[in-house]
Gaussian input, Z-matrix of N, CA and C with variables (Angstrom, degrees):
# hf/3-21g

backbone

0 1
 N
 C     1     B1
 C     2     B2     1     A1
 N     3     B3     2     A2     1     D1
 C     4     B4     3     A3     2     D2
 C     5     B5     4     A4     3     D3
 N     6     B6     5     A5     4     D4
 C     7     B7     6     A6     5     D5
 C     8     B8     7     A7     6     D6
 N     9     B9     8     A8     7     D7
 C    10    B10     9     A9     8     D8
 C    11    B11    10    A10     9     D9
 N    12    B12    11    A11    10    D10
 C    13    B13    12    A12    11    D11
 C    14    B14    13    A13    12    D12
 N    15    B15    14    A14    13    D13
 C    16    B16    15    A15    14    D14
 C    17    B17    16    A16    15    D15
 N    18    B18    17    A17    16    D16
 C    19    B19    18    A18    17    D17
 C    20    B20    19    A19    18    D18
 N    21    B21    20    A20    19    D19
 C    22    B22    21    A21    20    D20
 C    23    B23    22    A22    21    D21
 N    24    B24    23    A23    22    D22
 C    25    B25    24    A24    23    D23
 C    26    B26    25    A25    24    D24
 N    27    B27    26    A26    25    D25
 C    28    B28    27    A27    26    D26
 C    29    B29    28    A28    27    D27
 N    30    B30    29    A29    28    D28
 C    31    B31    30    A30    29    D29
 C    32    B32    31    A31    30    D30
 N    33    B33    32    A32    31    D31
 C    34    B34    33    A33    32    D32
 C    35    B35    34    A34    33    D33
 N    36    B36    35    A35    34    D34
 C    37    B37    36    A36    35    D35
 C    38    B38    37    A37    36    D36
 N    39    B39    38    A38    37    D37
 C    40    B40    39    A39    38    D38
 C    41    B41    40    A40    39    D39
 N    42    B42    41    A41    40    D40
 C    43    B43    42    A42    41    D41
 C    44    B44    43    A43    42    D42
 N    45    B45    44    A44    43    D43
 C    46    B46    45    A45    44    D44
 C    47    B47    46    A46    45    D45
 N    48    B48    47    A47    46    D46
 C    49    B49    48    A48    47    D47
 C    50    B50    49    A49    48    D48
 N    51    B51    50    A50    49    D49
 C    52    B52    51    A51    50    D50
 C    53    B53    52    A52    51    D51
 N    54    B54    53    A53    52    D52
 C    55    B55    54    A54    53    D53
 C    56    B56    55    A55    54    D54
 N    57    B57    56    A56    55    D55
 C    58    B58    57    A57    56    D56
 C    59    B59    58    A58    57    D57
 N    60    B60    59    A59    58    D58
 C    61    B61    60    A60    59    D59
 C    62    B62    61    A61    60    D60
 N    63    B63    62    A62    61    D61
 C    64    B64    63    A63    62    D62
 C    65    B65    64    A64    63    D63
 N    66    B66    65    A65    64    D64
 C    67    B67    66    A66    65    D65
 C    68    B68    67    A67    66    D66
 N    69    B69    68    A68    67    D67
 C    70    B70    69    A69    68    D68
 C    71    B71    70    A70    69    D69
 N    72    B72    71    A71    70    D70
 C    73    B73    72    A72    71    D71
 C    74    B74    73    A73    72    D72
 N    75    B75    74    A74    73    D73
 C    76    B76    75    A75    74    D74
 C    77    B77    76    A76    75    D75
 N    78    B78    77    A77    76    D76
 C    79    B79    78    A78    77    D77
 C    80    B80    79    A79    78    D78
 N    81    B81    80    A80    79    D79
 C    82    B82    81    A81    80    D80
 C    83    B83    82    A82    81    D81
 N    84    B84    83    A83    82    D82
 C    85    B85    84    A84    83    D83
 C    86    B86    85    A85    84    D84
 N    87    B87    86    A86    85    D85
 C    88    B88    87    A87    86    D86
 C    89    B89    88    A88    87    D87
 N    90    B90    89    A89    88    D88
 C    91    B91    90    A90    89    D89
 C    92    B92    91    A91    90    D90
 N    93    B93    92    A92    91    D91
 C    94    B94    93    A93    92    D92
 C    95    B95    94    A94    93    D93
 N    96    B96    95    A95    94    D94
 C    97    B97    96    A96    95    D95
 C    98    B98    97    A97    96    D96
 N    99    B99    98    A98    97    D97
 C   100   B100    99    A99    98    D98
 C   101   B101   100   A100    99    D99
 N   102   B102   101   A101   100   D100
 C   103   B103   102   A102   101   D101
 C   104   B104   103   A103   102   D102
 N   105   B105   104   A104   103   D103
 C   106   B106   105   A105   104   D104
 C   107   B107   106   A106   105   D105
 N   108   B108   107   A107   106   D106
 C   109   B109   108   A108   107   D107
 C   110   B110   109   A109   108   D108
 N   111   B111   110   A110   109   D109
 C   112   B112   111   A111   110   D110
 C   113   B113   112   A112   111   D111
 N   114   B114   113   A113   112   D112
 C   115   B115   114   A114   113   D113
 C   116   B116   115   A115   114   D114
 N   117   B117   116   A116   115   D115
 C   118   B118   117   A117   116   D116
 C   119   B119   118   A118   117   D117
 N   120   B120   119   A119   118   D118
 C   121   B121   120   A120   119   D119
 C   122   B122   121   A121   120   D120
 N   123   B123   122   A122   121   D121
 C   124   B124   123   A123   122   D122
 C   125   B125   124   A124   123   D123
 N   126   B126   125   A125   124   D124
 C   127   B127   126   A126   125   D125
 C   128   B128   127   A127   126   D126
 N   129   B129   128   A128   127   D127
 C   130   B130   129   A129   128   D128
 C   131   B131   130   A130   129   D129
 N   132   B132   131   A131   130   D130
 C   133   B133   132   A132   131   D131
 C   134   B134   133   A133   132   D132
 N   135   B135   134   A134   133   D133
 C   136   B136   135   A135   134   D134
 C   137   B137   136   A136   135   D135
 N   138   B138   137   A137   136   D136
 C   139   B139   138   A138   137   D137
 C   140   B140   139   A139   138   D138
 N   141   B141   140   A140   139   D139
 C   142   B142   141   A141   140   D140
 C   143   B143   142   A142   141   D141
 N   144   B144   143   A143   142   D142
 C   145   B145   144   A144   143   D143
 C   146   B146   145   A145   144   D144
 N   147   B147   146   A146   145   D145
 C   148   B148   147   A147   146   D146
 C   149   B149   148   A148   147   D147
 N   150   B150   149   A149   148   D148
 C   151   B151   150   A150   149   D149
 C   152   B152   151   A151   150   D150
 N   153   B153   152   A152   151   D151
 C   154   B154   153   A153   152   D152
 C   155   B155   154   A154   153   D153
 N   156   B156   155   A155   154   D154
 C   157   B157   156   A156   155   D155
 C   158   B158   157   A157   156   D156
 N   159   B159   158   A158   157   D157
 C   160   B160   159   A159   158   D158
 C   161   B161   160   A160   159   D159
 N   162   B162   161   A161   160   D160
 C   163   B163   162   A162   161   D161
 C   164   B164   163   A163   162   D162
 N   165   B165   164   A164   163   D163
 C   166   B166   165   A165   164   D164
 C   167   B167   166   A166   165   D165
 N   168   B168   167   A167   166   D166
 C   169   B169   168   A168   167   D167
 C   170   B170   169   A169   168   D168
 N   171   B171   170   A170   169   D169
 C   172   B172   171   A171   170   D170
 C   173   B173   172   A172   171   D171
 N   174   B174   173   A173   172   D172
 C   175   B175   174   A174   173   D173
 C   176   B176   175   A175   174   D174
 N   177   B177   176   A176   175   D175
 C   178   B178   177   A177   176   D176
 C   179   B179   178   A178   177   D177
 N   180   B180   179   A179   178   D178
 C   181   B181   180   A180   179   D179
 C   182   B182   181   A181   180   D180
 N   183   B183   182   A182   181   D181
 C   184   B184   183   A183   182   D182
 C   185   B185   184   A184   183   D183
 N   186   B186   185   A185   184   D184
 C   187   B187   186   A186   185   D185
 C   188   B188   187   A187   186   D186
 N   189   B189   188   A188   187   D187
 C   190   B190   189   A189   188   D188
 C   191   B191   190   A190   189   D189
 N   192   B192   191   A191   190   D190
 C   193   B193   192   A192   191   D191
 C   194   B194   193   A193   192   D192
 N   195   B195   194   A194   193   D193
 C   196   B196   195   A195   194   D194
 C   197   B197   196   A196   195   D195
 N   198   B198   197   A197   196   D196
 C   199   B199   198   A198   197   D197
 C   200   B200   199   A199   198   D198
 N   201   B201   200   A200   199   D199
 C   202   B202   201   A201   200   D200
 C   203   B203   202   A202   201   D201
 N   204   B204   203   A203   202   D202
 C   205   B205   204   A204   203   D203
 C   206   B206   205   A205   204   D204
 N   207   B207   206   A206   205   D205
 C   208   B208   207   A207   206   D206
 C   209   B209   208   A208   207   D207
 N   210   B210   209   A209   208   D208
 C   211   B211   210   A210   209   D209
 C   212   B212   211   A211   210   D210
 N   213   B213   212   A212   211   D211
 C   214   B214   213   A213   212   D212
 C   215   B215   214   A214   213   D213
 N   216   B216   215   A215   214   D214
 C   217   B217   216   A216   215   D215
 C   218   B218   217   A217   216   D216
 N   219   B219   218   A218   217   D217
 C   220   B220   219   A219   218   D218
 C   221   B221   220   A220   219   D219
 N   222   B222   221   A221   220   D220
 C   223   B223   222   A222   221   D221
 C   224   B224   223   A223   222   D222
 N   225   B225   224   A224   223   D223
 C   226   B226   225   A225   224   D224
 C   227   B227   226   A226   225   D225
 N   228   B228   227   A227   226   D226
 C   229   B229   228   A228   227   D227
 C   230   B230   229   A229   228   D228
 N   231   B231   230   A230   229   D229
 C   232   B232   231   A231   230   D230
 C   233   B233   232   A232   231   D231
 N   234   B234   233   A233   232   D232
 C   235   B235   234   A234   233   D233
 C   236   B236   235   A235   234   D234
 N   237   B237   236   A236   235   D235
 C   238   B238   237   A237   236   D236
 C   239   B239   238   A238   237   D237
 N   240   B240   239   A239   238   D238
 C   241   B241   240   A240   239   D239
 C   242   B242   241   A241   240   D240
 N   243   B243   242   A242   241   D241
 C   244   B244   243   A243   242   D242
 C   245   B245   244   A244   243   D243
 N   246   B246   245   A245   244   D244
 C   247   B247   246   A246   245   D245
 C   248   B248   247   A247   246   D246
 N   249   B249   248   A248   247   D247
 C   250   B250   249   A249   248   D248
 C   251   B251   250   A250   249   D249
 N   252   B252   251   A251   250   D250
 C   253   B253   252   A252   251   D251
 C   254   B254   253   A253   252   D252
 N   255   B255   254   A254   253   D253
 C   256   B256   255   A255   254   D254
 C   257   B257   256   A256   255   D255
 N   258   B258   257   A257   256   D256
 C   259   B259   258   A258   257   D257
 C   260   B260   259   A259   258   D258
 N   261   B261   260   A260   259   D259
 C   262   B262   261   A261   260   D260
 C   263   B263   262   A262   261   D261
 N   264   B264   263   A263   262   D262
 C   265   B265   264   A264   263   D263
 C   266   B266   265   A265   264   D264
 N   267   B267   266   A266   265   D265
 C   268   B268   267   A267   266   D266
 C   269   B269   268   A268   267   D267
 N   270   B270   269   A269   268   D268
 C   271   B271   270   A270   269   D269
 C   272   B272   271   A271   270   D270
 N   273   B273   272   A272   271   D271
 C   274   B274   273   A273   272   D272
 C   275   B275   274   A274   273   D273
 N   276   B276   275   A275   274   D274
 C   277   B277   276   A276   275   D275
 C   278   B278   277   A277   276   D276
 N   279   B279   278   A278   277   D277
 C   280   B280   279   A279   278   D278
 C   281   B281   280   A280   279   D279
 N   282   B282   281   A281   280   D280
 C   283   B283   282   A282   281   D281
 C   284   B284   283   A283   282   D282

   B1=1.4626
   B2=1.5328
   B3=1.3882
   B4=1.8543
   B5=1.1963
   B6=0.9908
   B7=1.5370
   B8=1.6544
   B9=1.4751
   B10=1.5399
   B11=1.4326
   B12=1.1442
   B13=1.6056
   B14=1.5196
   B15=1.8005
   B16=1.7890
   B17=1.4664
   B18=1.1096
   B19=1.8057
   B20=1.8675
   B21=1.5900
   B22=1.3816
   B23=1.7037
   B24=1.4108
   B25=2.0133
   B26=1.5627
   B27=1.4311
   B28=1.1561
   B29=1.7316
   B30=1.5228
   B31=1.5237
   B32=1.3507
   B33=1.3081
   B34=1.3929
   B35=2.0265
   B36=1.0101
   B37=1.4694
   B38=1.6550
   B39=1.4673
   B40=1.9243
   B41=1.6342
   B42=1.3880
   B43=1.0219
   B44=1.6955
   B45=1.5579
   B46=1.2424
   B47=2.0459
   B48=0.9758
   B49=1.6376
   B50=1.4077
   B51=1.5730
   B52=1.5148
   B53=1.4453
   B54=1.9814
   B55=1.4120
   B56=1.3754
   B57=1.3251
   B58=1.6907
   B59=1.6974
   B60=1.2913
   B61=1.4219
   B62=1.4783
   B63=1.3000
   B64=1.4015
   B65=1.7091
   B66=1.7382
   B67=1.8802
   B68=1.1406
   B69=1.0437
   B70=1.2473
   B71=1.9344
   B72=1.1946
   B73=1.6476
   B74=1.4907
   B75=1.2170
   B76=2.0564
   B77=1.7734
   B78=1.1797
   B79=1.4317
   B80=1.7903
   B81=1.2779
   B82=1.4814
   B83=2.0388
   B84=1.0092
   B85=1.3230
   B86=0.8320
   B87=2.2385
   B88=1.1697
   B89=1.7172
   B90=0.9701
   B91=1.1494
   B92=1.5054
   B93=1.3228
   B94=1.0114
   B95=1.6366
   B96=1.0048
   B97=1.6768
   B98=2.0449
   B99=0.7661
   B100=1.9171
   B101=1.3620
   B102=1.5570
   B103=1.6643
   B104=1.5315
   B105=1.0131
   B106=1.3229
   B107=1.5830
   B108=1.4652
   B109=1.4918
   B110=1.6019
   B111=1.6806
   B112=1.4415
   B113=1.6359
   B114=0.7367
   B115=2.1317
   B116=2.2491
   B117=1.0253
   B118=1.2975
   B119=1.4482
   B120=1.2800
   B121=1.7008
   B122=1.4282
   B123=1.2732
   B124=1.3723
   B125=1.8023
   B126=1.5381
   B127=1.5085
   B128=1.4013
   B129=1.3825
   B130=1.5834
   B131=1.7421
   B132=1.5119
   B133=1.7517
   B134=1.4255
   B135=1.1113
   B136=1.5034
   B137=1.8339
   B138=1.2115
   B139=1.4588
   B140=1.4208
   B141=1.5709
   B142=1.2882
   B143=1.9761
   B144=1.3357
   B145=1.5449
   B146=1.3147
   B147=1.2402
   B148=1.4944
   B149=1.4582
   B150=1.2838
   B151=1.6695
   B152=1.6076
   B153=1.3035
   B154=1.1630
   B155=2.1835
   B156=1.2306
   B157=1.6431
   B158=2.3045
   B159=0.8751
   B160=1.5893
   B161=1.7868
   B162=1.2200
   B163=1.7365
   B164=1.3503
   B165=1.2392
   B166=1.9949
   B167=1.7729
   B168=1.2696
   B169=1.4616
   B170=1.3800
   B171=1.4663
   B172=1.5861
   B173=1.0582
   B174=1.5839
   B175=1.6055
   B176=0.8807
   B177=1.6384
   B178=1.4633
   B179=1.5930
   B180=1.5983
   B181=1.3656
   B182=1.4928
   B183=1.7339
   B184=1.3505
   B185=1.5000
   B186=1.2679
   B187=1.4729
   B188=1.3579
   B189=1.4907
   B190=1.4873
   B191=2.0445
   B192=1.5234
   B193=1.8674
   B194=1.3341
   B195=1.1480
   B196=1.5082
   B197=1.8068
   B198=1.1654
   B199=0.9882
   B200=1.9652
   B201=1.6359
   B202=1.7238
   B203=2.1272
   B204=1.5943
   B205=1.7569
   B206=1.8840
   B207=1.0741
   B208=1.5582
   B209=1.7182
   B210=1.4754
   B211=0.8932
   B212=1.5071
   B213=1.0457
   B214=1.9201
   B215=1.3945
   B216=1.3362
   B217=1.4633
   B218=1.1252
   B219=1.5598
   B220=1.1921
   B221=1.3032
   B222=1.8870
   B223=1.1453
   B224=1.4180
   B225=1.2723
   B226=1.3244
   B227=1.6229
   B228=1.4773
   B229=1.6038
   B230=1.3207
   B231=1.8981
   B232=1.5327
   B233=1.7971
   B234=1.7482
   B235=1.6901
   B236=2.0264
   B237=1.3043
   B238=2.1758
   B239=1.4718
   B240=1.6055
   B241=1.3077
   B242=1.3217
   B243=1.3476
   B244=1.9180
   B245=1.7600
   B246=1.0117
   B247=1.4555
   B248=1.9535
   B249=1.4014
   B250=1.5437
   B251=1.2675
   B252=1.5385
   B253=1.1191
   B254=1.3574
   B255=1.1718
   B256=1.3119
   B257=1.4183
   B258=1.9133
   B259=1.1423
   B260=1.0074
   B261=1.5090
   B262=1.5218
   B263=1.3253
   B264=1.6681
   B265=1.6886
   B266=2.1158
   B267=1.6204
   B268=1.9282
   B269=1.4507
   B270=1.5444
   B271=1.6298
   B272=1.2437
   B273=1.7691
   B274=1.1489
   B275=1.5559
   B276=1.0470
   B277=1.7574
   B278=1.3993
   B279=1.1210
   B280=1.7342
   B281=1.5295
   B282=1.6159
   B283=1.0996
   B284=1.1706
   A1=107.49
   A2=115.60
   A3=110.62
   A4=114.63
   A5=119.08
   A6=138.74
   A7=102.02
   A8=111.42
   A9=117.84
   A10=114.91
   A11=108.09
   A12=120.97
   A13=107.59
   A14=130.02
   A15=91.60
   A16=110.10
   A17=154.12
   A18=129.37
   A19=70.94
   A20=111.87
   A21=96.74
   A22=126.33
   A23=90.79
   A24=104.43
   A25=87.26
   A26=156.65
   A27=140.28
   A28=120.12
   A29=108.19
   A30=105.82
   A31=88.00
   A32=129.63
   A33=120.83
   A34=101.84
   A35=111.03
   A36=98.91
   A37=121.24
   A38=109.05
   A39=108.91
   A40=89.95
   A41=139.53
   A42=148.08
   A43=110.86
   A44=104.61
   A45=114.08
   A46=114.45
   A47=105.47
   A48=119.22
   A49=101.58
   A50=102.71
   A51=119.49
   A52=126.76
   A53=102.42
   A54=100.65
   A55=146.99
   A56=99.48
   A57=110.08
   A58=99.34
   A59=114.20
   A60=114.10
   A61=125.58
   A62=103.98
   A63=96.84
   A64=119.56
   A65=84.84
   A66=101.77
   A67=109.90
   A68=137.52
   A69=149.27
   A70=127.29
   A71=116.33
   A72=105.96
   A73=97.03
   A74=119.59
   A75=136.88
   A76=109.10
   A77=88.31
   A78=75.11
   A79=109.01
   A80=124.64
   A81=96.40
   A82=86.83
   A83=96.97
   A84=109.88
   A85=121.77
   A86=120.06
   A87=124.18
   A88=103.61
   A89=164.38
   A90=142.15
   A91=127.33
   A92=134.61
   A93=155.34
   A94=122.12
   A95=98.18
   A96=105.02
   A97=108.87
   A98=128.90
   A99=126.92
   A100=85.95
   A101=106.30
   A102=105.63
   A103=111.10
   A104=114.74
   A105=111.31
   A106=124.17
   A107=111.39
   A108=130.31
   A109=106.47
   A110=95.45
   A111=103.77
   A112=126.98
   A113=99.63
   A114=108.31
   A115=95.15
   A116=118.19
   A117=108.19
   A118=92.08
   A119=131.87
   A120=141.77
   A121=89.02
   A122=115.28
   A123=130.69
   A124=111.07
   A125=115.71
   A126=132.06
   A127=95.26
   A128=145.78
   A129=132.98
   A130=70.04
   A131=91.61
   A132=107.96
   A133=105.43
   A134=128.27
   A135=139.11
   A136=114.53
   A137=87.92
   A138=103.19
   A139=133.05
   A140=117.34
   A141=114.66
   A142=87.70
   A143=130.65
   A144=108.60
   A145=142.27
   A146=102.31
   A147=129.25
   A148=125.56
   A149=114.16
   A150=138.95
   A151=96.12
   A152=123.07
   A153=116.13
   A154=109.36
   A155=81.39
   A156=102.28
   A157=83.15
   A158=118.95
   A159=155.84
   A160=106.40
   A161=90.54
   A162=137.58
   A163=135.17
   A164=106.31
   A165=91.88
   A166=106.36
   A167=101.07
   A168=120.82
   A169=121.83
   A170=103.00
   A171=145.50
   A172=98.77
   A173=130.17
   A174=131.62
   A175=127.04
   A176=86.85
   A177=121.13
   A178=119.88
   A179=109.82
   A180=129.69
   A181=116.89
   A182=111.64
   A183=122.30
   A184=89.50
   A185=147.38
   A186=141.96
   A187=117.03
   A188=87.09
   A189=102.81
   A190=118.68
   A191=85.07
   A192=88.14
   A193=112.45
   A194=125.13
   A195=136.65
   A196=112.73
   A197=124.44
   A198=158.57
   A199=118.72
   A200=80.21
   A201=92.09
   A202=91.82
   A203=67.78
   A204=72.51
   A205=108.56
   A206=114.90
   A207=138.03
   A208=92.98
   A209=127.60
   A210=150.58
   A211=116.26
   A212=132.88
   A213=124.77
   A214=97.67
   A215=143.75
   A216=121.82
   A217=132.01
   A218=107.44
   A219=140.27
   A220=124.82
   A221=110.77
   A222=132.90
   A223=114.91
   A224=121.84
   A225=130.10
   A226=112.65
   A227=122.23
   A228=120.56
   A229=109.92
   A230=115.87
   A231=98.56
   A232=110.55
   A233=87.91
   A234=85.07
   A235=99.35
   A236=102.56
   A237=103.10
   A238=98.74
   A239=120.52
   A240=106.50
   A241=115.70
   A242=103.46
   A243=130.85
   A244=79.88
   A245=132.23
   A246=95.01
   A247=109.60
   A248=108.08
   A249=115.10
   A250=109.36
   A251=128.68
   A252=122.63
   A253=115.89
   A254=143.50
   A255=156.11
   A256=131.68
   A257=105.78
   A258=111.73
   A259=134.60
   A260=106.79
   A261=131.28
   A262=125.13
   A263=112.19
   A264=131.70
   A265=94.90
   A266=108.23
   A267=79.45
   A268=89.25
   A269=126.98
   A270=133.37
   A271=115.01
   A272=126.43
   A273=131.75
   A274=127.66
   A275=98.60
   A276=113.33
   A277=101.85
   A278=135.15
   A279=122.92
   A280=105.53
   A281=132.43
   A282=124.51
   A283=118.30
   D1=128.35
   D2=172.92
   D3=-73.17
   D4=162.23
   D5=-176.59
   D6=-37.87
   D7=-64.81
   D8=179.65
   D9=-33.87
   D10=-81.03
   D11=179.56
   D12=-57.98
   D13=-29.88
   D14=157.57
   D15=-72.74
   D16=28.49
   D17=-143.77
   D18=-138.08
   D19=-43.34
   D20=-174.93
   D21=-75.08
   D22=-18.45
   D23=-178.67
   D24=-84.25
   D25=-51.36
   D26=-177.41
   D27=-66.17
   D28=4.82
   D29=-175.76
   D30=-118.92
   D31=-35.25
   D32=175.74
   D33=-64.70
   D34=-59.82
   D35=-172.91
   D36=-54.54
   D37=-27.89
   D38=170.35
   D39=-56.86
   D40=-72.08
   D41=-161.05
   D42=-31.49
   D43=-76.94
   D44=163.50
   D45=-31.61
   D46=-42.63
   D47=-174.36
   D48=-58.85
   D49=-72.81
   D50=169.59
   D51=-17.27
   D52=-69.01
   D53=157.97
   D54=-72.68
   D55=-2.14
   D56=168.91
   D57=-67.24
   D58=-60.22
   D59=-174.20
   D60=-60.69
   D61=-25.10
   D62=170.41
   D63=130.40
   D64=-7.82
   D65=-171.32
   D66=-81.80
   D67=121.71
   D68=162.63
   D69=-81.83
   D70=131.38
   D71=-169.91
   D72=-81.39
   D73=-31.19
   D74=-158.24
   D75=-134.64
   D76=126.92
   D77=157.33
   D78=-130.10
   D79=167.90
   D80=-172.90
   D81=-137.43
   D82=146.53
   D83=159.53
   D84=-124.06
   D85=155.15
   D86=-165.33
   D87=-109.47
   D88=136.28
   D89=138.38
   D90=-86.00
   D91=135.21
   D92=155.52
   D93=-39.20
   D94=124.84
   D95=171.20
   D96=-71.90
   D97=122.45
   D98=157.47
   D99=-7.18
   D100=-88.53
   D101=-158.19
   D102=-42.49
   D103=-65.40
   D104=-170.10
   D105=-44.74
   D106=-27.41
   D107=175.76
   D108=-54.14
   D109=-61.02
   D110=174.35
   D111=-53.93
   D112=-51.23
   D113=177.05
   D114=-66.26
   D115=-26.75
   D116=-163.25
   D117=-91.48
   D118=-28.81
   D119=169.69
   D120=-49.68
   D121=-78.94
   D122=-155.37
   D123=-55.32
   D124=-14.73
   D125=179.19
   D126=65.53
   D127=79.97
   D128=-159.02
   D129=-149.63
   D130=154.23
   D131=158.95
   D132=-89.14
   D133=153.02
   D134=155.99
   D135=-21.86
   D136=-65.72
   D137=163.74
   D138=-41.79
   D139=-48.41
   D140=-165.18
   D141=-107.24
   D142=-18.02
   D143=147.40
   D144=-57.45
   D145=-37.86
   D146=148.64
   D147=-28.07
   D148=-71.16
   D149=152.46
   D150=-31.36
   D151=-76.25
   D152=-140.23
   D153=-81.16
   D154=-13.31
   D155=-162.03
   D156=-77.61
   D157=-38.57
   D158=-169.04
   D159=56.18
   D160=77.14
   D161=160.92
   D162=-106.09
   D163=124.43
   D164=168.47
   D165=-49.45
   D166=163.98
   D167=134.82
   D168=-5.64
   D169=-95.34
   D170=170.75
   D171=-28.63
   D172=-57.40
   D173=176.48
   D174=-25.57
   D175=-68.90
   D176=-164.74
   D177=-66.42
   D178=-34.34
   D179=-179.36
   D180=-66.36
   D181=-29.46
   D182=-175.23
   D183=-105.29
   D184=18.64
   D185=123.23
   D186=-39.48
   D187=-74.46
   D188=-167.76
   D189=-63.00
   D190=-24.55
   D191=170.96
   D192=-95.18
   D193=19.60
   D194=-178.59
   D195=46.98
   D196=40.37
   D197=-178.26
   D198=-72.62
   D199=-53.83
   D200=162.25
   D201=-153.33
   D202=170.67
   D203=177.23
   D204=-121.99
   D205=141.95
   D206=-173.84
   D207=-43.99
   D208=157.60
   D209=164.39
   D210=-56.35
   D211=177.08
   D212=162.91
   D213=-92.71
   D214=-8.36
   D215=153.61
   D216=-71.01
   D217=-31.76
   D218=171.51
   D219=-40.32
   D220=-57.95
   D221=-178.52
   D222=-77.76
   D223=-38.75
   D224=169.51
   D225=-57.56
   D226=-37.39
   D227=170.13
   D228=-70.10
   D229=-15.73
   D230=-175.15
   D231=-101.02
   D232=-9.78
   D233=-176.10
   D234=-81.30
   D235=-6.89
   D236=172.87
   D237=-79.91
   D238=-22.57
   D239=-167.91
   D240=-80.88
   D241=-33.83
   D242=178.64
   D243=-66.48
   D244=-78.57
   D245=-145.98
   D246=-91.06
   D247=28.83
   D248=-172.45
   D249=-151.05
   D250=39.82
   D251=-171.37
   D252=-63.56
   D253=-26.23
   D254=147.20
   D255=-38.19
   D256=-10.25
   D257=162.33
   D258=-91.49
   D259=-14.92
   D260=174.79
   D261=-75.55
   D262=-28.92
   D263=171.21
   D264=-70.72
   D265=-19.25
   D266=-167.16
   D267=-96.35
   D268=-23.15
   D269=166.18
   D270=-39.30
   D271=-67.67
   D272=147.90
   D273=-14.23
   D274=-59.81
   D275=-171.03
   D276=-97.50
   D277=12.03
   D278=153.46
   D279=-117.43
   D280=16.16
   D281=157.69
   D282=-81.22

């Protein structure tokens, strides 16, 4: 074996070691958009918040990526959803 390929099996095996123990080199975090918090409370697909919000998709998706921001009617149906997410699962289910 050349030098390279042992130097790389002894950096791969600390690694392996590393993550047995618990060390991490990265850690990454995701953060959440508001909107997205709200529809993920509510357990809704993109789609069927979308529907109910009566938005495309596309809208709704550049909500949640802060891309554009919701209307003031808009926001007012999502600040009922934040505190009523449970109203939106019987909305869902009586369409």
């Amino acid at each position: 074996m050349d030098e390279e390929m042992k130097q790389f099996s002894e950096d791969l095996l600390e690694s392996v070691r590393q993550m047995k123990q618990g060390k991490a080199a990265r850690k990454t975090a995701v953060s959440v958009s508001d909107i997205a918090a709200v529809r993920n409370k509510s357990k809704l697909s993109q789609a069927e918040f979308a529907k109910l919000m009566g938005v495309s998709v596309r809208t709704f998706q550049a909500w949640e990526q802060g891309k554009r921001s919701p209307s003031g009617a808009a926001v007012t149906l999502l600040r009922v959803a934040e505190a009523h997410p449970r109203l939106l699962k019987e909305l869902v289910s009586s369409n």
